[in-house]
N, C-alpha and C positions, 0 to 999 in steps of 0.2 A: 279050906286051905288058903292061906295067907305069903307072900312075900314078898319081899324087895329087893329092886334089882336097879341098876344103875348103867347107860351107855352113854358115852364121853364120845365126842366127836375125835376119832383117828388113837380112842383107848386100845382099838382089836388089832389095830394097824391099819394099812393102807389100803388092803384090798376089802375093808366093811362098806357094805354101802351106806351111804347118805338118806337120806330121803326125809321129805320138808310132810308133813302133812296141813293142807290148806284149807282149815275148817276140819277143827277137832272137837265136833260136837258128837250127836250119838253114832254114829255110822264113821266118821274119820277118827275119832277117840278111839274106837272099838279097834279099828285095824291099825291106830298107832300104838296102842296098846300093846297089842301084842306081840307087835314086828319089834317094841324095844324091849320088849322078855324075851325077847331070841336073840337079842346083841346084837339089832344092827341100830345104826348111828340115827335114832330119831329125832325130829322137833316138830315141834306141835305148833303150829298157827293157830292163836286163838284169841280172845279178849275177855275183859270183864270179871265178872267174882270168878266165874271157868281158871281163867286163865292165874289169879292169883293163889286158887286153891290151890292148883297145880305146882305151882310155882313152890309154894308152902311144904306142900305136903303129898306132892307127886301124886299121879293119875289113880285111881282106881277104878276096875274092872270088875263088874258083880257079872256073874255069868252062872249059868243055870248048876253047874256043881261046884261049885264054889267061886271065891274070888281073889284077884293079888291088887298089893300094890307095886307100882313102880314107878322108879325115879325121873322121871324124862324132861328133858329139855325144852321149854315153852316158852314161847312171846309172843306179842302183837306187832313186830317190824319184822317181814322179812330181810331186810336189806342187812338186819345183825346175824343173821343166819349164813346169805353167800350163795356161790353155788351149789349144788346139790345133784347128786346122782337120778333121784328119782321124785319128783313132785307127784303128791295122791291129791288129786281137787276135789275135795268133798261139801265144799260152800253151797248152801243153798242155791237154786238155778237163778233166783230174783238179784243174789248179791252181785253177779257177774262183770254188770257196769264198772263196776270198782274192784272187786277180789280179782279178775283178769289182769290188770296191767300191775297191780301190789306183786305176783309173783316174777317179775320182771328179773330181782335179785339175785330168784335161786335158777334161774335157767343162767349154764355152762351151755359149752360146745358141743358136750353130749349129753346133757338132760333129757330127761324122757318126763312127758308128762300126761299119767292117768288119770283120765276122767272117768267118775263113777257118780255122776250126777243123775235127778233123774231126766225125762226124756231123751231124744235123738238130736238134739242139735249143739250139746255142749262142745263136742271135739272140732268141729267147724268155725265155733265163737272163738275156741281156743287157738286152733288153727291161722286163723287168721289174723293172730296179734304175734305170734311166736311160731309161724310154719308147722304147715299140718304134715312134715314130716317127724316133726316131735313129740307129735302126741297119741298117745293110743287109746281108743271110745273103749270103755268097759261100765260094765253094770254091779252094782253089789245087791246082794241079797244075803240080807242081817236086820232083823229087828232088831235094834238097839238106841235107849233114850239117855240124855244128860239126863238124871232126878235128882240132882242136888250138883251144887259146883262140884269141880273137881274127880266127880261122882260117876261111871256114865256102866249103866244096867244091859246086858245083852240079853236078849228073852229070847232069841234062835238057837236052836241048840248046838249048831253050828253056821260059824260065820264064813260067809261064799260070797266069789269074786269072779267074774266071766269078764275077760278083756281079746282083743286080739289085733292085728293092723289092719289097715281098711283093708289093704288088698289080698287077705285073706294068709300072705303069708308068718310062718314062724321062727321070724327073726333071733336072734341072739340075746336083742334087748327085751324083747319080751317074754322071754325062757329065765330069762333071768331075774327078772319081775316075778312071774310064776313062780321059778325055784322059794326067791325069798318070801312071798305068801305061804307057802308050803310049809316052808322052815318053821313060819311063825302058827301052824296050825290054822291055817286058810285055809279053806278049802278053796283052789285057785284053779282054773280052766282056761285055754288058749283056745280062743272057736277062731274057725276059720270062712267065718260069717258072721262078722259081728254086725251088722248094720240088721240082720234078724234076730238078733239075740233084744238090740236096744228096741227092734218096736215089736216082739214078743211080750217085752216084760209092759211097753204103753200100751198092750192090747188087753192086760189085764189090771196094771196098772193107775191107767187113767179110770173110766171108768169108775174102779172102788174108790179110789177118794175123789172124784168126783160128786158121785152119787151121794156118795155116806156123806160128803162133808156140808152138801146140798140141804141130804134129810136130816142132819145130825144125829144118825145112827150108825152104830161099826156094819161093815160092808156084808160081813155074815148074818146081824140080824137084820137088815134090810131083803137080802135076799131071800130070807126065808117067808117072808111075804109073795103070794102067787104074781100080784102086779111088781114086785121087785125085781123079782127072774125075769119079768119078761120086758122089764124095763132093760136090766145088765145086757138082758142077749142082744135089744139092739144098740145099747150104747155101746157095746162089744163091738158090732157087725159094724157102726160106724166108721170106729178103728181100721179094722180091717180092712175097709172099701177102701179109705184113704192112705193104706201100707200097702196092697196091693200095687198101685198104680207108682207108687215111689219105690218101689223095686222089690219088694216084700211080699212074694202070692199068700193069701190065706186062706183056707179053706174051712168047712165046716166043722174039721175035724180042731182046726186052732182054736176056733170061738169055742167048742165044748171044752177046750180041755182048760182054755180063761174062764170059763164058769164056775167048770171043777176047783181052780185054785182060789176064786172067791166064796165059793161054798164050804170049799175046806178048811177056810180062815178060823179060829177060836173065837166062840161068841163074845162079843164084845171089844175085842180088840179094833183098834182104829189103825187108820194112815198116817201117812208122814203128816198129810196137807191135814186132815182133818184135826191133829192135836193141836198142831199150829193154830187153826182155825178157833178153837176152843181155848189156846190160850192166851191168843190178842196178841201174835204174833204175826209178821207178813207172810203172804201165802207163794208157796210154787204154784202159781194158779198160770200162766201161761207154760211153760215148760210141761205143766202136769197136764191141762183142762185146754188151755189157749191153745195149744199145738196142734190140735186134731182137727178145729176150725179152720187155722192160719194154713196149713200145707193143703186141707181139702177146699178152700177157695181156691188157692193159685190151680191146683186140678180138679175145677169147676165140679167137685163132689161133695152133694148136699151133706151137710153131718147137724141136724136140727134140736138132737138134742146136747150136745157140747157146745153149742148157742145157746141153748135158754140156760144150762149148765153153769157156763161162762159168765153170762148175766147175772144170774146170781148170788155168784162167789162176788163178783167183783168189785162192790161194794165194801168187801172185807180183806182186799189184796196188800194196804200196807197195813193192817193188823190197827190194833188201837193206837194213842198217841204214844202211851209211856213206854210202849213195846217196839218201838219204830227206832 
């Protein structure tokens, strides 16, 4: 199934929402995607061939039963863009230095701004340039890759979004959020625990593309190796020790069911970091791999294999030169 579709900024009228997506590679592409085949007012932060294919010849979406195109709205400035109702930061966690203060533009007076980065510490970075009352930590879970410009492939067969406010409440602005993932065929979640949600998903998380991107094998055929399971379980437990103590109890029953979801992975499939890694691109290697060290030193808990882990990735953290 094929089609095209087109949202004009204030076409629906006044009450559409806005929303900037901030890094519209495979995972922000995927949910601008679709949020602009439901008629709300999208643009697409992006750059390079990405960004001019779009521009050409509007987004395309290859998704497991078929696929559309749509016409949406793309650039490399936000500052052409303006304020905005709702900012999705989807940037890589390495880009932060820089993609953090670029959205400067689209935050209004009432912006809201979604982070679905991976690790636990984006909303606090974010926080702390634009007021961590603006921002709400959420998590995505979506396989979905750029394979060509303009191009961007989702292999989940449904694309899922868990966000909520620190403080566990269900604000207006964040129902409203929900509502419009909904609309757009999200499957959208308000927890009222998010700070377990984001190191539920590092506890399983880190770990596989660390490991896998370590051995250069996808994280299901690693672990189907006896020394692989019993590597994961403590790279797992690692985790855990150091979520634990940052406010997240874990128990034996979380590390088996982080096993279960890396066991359950399709043979061959790989991580975020690991393709990266494979195709001479910079790595989330702090945010993914660095985090588990950085938080279990300040609480004095050993975590020795996300040391030697860290080590060595970290030779390949800005990716090649041409890729940089």
């Amino acid at each position: 199934m094929r089609s095209r579709s087109r949202t004009k900024a204030g076409s629906n009228g006044g009450g559409v929402m806005r929303i900037a997506i901030m890094g519209a590679g495979g995972i922000g592409g995927c949910y601008g995607g679709l949020l602009a085949q439901a008629g709300f007012d999208v643009t697409l932060i992006t750059r390079g061939a990405h960004l001019e294919a779009i521009t050409e010849k509007g987004l395309q979406l290859v998704q497991p039963e078929g696929d559309f195109t749509v016409d949406v709205a793309a650039t490399r400035d936000p500052s052409l863009v303006g304020p905005v109702d709702l900012v999705i930061f989807s940037v890589k966690a390495h880009q932060n230095l820089t993609a953090i203060p670029l959205i400067k533009p689209l935050i209004g007076v009432e912006t809201t701004v979604l982070t679905i980065q991976n690790g636990v510490e984006s909303a606090d970075e974010i926080g702390q340039e634009y007021g961590a009352e603006r921002v709400l930590p959420g998590s995505a879970y979506v396989i979905s890759n750029v394979i060509s410009p303009g191009v961007v492939k989702q292999q989940s067969p449904f694309p899922r979004v868990v966000f909520g406010e620190s403080n566990g409440e269900q604000s207006q602005r964040a129902i409203a959020v929900r509502d419009a993932f909904l609309k757009a065929n999200i499957m959208a979640e308000l927890s009222d625990d998010i700070s377990r949600v984001l190191w539920s998903k590092l506890l399983y998380n880190s770990p596989a593309n660390g490991m896998a991107s370590a051995a250069r094998l996808s994280p299901r055929d690693l672990i189907e190796i006896p020394e692989g399971t019993a590597m994961f379980k403590l790279a797992i437990q690692e985790v855990a020790d150091v979520g634990t103590p940052s406010g997240v109890r874990f128990g034996e029953d979380d590390v088996q069911e982080a096993m279960d979801l890396i066991a359950g992975r399709p043979m061959g499939a790989r991580g975020s970091m690991q393709a990266d890694l494979e195709s001479g691109r910079p790595l989330e290697l702090d945010a993914i791999v660095g985090v588990v060290g950085r938080i279990g030193r300040k609480l004095n808990v050993p975590t020795p294999i996300f040391d030697i882990l860290y080590t060595l990735l970290l030779p390949h953290i800005d990716g090649t030169r041409e890729n940089r």
